[in-house]
PAMARDO-271798 format. One line per 3 residues: number of its first residue (from 1); for each residue x, y, z of C-alpha. Coordinates in nm, 2 decimals. Last residue first. Layout:
% residues N
NUM = X Y Z | ... $
//
This chain:
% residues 229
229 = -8.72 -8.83 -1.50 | -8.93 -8.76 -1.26 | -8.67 -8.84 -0.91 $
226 = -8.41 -8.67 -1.15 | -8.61 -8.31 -1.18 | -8.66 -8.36 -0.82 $
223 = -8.32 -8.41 -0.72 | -8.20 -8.76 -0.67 | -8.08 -8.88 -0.33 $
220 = -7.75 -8.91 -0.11 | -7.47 -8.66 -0.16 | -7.49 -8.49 0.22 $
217 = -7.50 -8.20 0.34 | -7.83 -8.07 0.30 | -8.07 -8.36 0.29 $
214 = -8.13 -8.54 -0.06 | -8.44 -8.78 -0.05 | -8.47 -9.14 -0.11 $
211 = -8.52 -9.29 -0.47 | -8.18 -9.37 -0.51 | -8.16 -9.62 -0.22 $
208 = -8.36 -9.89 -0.36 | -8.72 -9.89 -0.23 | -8.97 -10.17 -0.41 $
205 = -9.13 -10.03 -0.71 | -9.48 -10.17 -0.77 | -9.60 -10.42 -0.99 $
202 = -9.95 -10.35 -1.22 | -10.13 -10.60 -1.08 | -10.05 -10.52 -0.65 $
199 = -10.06 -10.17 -0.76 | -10.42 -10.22 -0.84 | -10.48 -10.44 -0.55 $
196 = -10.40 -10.14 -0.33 | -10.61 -9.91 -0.53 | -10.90 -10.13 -0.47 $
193 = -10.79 -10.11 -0.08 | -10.76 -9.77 -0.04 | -11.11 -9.70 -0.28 $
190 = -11.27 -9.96 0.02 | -11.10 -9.74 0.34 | -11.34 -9.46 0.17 $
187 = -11.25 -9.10 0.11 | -11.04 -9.08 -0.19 | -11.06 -8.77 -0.38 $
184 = -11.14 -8.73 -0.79 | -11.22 -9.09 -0.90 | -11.17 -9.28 -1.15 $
181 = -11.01 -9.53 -0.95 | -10.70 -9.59 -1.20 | -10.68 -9.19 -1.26 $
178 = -10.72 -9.07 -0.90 | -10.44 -9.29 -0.79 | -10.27 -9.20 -1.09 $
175 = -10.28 -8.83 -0.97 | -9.93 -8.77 -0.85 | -9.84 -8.71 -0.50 $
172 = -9.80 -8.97 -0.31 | -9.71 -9.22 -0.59 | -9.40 -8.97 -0.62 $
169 = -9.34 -9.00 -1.03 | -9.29 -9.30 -1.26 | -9.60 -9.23 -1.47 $
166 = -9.75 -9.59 -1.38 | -9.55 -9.78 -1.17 | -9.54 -9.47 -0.90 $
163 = -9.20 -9.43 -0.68 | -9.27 -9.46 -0.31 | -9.11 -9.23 -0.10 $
160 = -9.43 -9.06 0.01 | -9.48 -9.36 0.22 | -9.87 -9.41 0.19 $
157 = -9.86 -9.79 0.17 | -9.52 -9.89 0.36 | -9.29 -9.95 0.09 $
154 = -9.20 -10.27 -0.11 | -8.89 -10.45 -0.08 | -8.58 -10.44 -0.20 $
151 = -8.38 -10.21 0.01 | -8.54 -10.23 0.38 | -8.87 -10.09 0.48 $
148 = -8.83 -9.82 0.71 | -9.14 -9.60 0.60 | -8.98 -9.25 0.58 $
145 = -8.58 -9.29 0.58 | -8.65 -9.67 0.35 | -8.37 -9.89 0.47 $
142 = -8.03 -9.96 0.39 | -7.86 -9.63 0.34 | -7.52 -9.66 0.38 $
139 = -7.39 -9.31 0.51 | -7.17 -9.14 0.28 | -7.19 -8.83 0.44 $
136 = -7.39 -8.86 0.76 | -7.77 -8.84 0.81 | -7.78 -8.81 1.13 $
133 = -7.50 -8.63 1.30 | -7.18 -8.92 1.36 | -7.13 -8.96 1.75 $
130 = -6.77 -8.83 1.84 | -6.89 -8.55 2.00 | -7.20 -8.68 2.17 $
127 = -6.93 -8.94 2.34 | -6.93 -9.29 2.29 | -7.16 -9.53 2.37 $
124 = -7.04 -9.87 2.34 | -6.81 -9.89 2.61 | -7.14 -9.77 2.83 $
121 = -7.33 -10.06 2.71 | -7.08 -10.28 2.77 | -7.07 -10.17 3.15 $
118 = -7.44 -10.19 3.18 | -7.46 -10.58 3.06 | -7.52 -10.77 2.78 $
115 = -7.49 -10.59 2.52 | -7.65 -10.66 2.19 | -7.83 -10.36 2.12 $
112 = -8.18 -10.56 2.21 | -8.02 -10.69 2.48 | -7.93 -10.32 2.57 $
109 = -8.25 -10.16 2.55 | -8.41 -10.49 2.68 | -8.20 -10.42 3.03 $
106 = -8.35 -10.07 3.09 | -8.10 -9.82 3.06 | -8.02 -9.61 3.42 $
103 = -7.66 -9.42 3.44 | -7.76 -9.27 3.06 | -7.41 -9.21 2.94 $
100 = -7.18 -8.91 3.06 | -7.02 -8.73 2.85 | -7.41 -8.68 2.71 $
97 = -7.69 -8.88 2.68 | -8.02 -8.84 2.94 | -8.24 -9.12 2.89 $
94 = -8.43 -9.41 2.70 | -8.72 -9.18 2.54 | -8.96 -9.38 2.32 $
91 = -9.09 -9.24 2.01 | -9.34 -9.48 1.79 | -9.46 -9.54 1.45 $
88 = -9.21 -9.53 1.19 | -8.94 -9.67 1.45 | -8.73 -9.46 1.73 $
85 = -8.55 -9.52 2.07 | -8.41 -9.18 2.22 | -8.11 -9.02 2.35 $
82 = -8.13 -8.71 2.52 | -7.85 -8.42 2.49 | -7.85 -8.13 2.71 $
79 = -7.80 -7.73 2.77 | -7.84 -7.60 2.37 | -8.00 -7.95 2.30 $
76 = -7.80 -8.25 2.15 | -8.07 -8.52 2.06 | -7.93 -8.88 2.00 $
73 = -8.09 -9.11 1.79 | -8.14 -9.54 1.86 | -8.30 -9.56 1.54 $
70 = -8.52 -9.92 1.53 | -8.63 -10.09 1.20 | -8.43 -10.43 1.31 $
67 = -8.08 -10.23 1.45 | -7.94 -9.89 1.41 | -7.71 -9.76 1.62 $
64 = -7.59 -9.43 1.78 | -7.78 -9.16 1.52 | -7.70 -8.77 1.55 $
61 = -7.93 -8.51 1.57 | -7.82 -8.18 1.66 | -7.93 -7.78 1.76 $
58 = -8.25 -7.90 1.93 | -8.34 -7.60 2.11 | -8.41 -7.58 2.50 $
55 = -8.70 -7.51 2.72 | -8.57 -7.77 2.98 | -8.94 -7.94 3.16 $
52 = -8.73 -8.27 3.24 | -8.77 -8.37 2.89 | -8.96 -8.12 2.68 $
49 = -9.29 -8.31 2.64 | -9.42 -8.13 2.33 | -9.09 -8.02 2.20 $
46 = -8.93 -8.35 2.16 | -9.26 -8.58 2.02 | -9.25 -8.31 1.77 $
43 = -8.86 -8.35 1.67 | -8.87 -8.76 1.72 | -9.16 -8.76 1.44 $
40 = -8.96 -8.49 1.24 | -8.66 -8.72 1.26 | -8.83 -9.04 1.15 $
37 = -9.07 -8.85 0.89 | -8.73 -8.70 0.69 | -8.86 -8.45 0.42 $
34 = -8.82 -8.15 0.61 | -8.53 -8.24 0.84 | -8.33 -7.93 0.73 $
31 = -8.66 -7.71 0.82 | -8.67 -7.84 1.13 | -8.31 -7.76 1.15 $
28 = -8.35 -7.43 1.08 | -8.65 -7.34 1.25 | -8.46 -7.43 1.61 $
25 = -8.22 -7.19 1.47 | -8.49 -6.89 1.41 | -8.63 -7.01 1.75 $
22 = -8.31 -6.95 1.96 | -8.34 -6.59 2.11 | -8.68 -6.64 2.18 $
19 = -8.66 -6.93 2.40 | -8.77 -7.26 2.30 | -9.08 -7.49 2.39 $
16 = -9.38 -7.20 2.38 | -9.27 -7.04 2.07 | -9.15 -7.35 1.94 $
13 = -9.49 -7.57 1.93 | -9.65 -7.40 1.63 | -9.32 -7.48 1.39 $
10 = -9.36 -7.87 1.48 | -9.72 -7.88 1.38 | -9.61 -7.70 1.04 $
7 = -9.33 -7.92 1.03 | -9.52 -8.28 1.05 | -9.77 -8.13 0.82 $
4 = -9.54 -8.14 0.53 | -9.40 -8.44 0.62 | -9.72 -8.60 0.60 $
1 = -9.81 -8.47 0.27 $
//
């Protein structure tokens, strides 16, 4: 799984990214992100460039705006907070965030927010401690948290979201794939596409918000058990 690896590679970088005294935390909230590929993805791109060469701990993530598949996030760092421009298959840092907005935001940043010039942009932004942590409470969730598709339409192919048409579990991870190809690994970009016409007959199951996964803290998401049901 993805995910799965995304930690692991994340969990090798600390020693050398964070100081001692503030791995076991740094853990933690990898570990609380463990099933979200947007965060992880922003996590790992984090600790392997270290902005500004600061060996410091992410100890928050919290979410500005969201806008056509693109997560404007917020990392708060024990010393810092960055903010950052994220999809399903990039990381782009904008700048330093903090009491302070970034003094420098390139103008398609903030055309692409809406705002038309520096000064909106910075009534817009307010301060880390009033920015929401990501995921929040309640939060509407309106697009897929691993692929990005929006409600209603069909994930990303791969997206370990996706709910399976035939047994109902994580097409990720159940064997139908191996079933319908009759096969027992798939290791040609040929099997990926028969499969891909085979869910195409059968009908898959675009994303709806109750297939997504829980994260500590909040009430969103089904339980395994319910996710199988």
């Amino acid at each position: 799984m993805k995910t799965e690896n995304l930690v692991k590679e994340i969990k090798t970088y600390l020693p050398f990214a964070v100081p001692e005294t503030d791995q076991a935390s740094a853990v933690e909230l990898v570990e609380k992100y463990g099933k979200d590929e947007i965060v992880l993805c922003l996590l790992r791109d984090y600790y392997t460039a270290l902005p500004d060469a600061f060996e410091e701990a992410v100890t928050r993530v919290s979410e500005l705006s969201f806008k056509q598949d693109v997560h404007f996030l917020v990392l708060t760092t024990t010393g810092h907070s960055w903010l950052y421009a994220v999809t399903v298959d990039s990381v782009a840092l904008i700048g330093e965030y903090g009491v302070e907005v970034p003094g420098e935001v390139p103008p398609e940043v903030m055309y692409f927010l809406g705002w038309s010039t520096l000064k909106e942009f910075h009534e817009n932004c307010p301060s880390v401690e009033k920015l929401k942590e990501y995921p929040w409470e309640g939060m509407p969730l309106t697009h897929c948290p691993v692929c990005g598709v929006p409600v209603g339409e069909e994930h990303l192919l791969g997206c370990v979201v996706e709910v399976c048409p035939w047994c109902k579990g994580q097409l990720k991870s159940c064997n139908c794939r191996f079933e319908k190809l009759d096969v027992e690994e798939i290791e040609t970009a040929e099997q990926v596409a028969t499969f891909a016409d085979l869910l195409a007959e059968k009908g898959r199951i675009p994303f709806l918000p109750e297939q997504a996964p829980a994260y500590p803290g909040t009430s969103r998401g089904l339980d395994e058990g319910d996710k199988k049901a």
